[in-house]
C-alpha positions in Angstrom: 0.0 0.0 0.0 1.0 3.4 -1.1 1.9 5.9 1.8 0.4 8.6 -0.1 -2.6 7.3 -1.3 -6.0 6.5 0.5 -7.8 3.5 0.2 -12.0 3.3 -0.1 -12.6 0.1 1.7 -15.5 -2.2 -0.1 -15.6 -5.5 -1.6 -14.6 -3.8 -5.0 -12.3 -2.5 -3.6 -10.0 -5.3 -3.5 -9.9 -5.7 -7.4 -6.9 -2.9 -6.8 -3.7 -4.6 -6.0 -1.6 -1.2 -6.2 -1.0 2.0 -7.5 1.4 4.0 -7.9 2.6 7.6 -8.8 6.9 8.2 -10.0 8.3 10.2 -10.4 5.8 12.2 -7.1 7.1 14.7 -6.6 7.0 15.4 -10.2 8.4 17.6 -12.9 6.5 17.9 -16.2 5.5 14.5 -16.2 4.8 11.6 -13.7 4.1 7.4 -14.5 0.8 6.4 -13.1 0.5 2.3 -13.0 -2.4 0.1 -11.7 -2.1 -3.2 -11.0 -5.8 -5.5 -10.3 -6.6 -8.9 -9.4 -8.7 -9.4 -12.8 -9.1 -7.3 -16.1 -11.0 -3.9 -15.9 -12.0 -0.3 -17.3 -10.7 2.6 -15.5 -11.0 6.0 -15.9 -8.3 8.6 -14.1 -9.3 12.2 -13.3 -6.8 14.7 -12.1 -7.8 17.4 -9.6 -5.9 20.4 -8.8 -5.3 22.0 -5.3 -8.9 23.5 -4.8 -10.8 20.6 -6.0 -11.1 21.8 -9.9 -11.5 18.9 -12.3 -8.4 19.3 -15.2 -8.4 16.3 -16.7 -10.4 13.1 -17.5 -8.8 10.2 -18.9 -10.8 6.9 -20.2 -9.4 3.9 -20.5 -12.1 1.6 -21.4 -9.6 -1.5 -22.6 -9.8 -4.3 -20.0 -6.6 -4.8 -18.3 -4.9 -6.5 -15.1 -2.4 -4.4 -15.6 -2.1 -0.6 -17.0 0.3 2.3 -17.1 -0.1 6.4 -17.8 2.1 8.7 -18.5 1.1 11.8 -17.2 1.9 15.0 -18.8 1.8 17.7 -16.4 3.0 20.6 -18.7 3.3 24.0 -17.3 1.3 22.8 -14.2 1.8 25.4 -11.5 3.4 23.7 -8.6 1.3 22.6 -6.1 -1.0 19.7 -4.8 -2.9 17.9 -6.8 -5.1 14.8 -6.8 -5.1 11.5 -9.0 -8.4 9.6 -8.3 -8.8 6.1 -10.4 -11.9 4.4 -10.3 -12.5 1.2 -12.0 -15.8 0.7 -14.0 -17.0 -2.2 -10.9 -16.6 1.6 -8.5 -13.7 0.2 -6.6 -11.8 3.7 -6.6 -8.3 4.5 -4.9 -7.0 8.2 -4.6 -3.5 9.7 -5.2 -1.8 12.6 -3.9 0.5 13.9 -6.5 2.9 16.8 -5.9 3.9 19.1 -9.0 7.1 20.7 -8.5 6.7 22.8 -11.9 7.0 22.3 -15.4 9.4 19.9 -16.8 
C-alpha cells in the first residue's frame, strides 16, 4: 500500500492490488500504474489544489495491468489529486505533488 494514497474500503475495492505515482514529486510529467486482481476499465481524473476537475482520462480497454504517463506541462506547482476508479466503483486516490513544469 501506497503511503500517499487512501484506500475506499468495499468489496470492490480489493480488485486494486496497487497503484502508484513516479516520479511524485513530479516535474512535467509523472508514470501512473495500476495493477488489479482481474481485467478492468478505469477511468483517471486529475484534480488540482482547490478541487477543480483538469483532466479526464478513459481507458475503457480491460486490463490487469495498466500504465499512464502523465503530462503535467506547465502545471503550476502545487498539490494535486489522481483519483482512479475502475468501472465495478472500486476507486483509490493519489496525492501527487507538481514541483513545476518539466
Amino acid at each position: 500500500n501506497s503511503p500517499v494514497g487512501t484506500f475506499t474500503a468495499s468489496r470492490q475495492a480489493d480488485l486494486i492490488r496497487s497503484v502508484s505515482l513516479a516520479p511524485n514529486p513530479a516535474r512535467g510529467w509523472t508514470r501512473l500504474r495500476l495493477e488489479l486482481a482481474a481485467p478492468e476499465s478505469a477511468q483517471v481524473r486529475i484534480f488540482g489544489g482547490q478541487g477543480q476537475l483538469l483532466r479526464v482520462i478513459d481507458w475503457n480497454e480491460k486490463a490487469a495491468e495498466q500504465e499512464w504517463l502523465l503530462e503535467l506541462g506547465d502545471s503550476p506547482p502545487g498539490l494535486y489529486w489522481v483519483v482512479v476508479q475502475l468501472a465495478n466503483g472500486a476507486r483509490r486516490t493519489l496525492r501527487l505533488v507538481c514541483v513545476g513544469g518539466g
